[in-house]
C-alpha positions in Angstrom: -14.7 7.8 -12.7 -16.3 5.4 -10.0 -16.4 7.1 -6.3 -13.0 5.4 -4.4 -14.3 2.4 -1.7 -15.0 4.1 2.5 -12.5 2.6 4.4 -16.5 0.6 5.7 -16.3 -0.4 2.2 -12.7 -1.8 2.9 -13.9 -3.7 6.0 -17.1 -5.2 4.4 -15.2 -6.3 2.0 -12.3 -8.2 4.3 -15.2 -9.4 6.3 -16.7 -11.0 3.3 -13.5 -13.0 2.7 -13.3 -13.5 6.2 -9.8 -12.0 7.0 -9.3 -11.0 10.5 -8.7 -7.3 10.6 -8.2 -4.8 13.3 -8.0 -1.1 13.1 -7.0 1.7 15.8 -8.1 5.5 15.0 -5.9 8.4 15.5 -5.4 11.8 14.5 -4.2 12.4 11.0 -0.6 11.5 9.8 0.9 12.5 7.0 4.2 11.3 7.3 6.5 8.1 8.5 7.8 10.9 11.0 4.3 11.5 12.6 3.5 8.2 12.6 6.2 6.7 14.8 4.3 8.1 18.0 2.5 5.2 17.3 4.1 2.3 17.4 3.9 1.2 21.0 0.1 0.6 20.6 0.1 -0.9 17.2 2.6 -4.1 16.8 3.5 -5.5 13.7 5.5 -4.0 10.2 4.9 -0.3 9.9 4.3 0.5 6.2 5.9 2.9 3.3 4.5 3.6 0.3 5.9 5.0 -2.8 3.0 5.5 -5.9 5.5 5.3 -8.9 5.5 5.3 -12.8 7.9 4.9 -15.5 8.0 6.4 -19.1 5.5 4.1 -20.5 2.8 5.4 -18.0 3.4 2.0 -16.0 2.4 2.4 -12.4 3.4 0.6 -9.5 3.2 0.8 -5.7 5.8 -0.1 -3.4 5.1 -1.1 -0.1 8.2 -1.4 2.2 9.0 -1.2 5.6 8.4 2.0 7.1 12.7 3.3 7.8 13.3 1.0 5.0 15.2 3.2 1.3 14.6 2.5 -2.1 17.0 3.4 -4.8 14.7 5.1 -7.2 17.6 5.1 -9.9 17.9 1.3 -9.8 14.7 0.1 -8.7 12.9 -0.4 -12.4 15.2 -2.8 -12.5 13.9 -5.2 -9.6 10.1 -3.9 -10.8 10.0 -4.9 -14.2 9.4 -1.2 -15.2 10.4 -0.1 -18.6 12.6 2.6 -17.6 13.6 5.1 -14.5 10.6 5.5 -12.7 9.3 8.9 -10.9 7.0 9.2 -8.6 3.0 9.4 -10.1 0.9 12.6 -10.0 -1.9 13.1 -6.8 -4.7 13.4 -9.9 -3.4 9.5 -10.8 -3.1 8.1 -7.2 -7.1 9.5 -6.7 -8.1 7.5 -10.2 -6.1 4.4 -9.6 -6.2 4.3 -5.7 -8.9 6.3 -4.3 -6.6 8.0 -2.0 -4.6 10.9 -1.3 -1.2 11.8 -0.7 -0.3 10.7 3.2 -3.5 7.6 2.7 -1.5 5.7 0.5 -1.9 2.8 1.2 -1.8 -1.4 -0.2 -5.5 -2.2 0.5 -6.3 0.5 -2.1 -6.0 -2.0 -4.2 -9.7 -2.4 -4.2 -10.6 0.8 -6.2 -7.9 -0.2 -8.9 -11.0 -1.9 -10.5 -8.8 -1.3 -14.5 -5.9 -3.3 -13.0 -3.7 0.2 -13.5 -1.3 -0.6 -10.7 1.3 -3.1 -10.0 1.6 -3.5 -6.9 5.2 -4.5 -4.9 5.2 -5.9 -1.2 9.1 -5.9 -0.2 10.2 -9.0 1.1 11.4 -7.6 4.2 8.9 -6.0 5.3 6.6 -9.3 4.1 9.0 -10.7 7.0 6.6 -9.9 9.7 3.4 -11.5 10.4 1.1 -8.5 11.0 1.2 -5.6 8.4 0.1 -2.3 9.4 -1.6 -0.2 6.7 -3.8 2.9 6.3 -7.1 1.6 5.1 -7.6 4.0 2.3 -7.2 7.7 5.1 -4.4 8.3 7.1 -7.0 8.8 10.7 -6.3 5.4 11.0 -4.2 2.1 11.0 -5.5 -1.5 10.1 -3.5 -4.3 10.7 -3.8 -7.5 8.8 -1.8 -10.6 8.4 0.9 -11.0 6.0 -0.9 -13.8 3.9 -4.4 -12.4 4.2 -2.5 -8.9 2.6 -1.8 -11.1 -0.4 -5.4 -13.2 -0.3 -7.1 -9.2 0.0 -5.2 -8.1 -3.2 -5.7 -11.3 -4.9 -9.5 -10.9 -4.4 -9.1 -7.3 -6.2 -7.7 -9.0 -8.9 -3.9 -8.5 -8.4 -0.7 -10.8 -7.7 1.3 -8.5 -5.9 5.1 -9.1 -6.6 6.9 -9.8 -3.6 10.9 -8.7 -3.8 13.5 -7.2 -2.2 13.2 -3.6 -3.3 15.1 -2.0 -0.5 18.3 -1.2 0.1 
């Protein structure tokens, strides 16, 4: 297994493709809850992510707006998965993602170097013109702009599907 990108590694990188990028620290957050404290100093769409898999051992990652629900009985159907999905082991999101539970996060997108992950923005939350995501530890937010979100992935190699997969 390769050693997972440094969140310098992320910003090299969006430097290198020359998307603007900016990033406030603060103390760990683990949670949508804990991270709400926030939002005053950091404008844009808050994100949500939820590391799934289905039966075949099909992963995806669905980003959606932070107070945002997903039906995880129906959502395989929006996804393209190949049956009910449930939500992927810690040992899997480390492999495919480089990060841990509470760092999940769309720009680790960059360690899924095999292509293992689908990954879904939600078109709401694709809605807002600044995304806010953790860039691969939860100590910190980076904002980004909605199309440079989708040029970043594209550069790892992925089309991220954008639909509707909240409620």
């Amino acid at each position: 297994m390769t050693t997972p990108k440094t969140p310098d590694d992320l910003f090299r990188f969006l430097d290198e493709l020359g998307i603007a990028h900016k990033t406030k620290t603060h103390p760990p957050v683990f949670t949508v809850a804990e991270s709400v404290s926030l939002r005053d100093e950091i404008p844009g769409g808050h994100t949500k992510n939820l590391f799934v898999k289905d039966k075949k051992d099909n992963f995806f990652l669905l980003t959606v707006e932070e107070n945002a629900s997903v039906d995880l009985k129906t959502v395989h159907t929006i996804i393209g998965a190949a049956s009910k999905v449930s939500f992927g082991k810690p040992e899997k999101l480390m492999e495919y993602l480089g990060v841990v539970p509470g760092s999940v996060t769309a720009l680790g997108a960059i360690n899924d170097t095999g292509k293992n992950v689908t990954f879904v923005l939600d078109k709401d939350l694709m809605e807002h013109d600044i995304i806010n995501c953790h860039p691969l530890s939860n100590d910190a937010t980076t904002s980004i702009g909605r199309d440079d979100l989708i040029r970043f992935m594209e550069a790892t190699g992925h089309t991220p599907l954008v639909l509707k997969v909240t409620a």
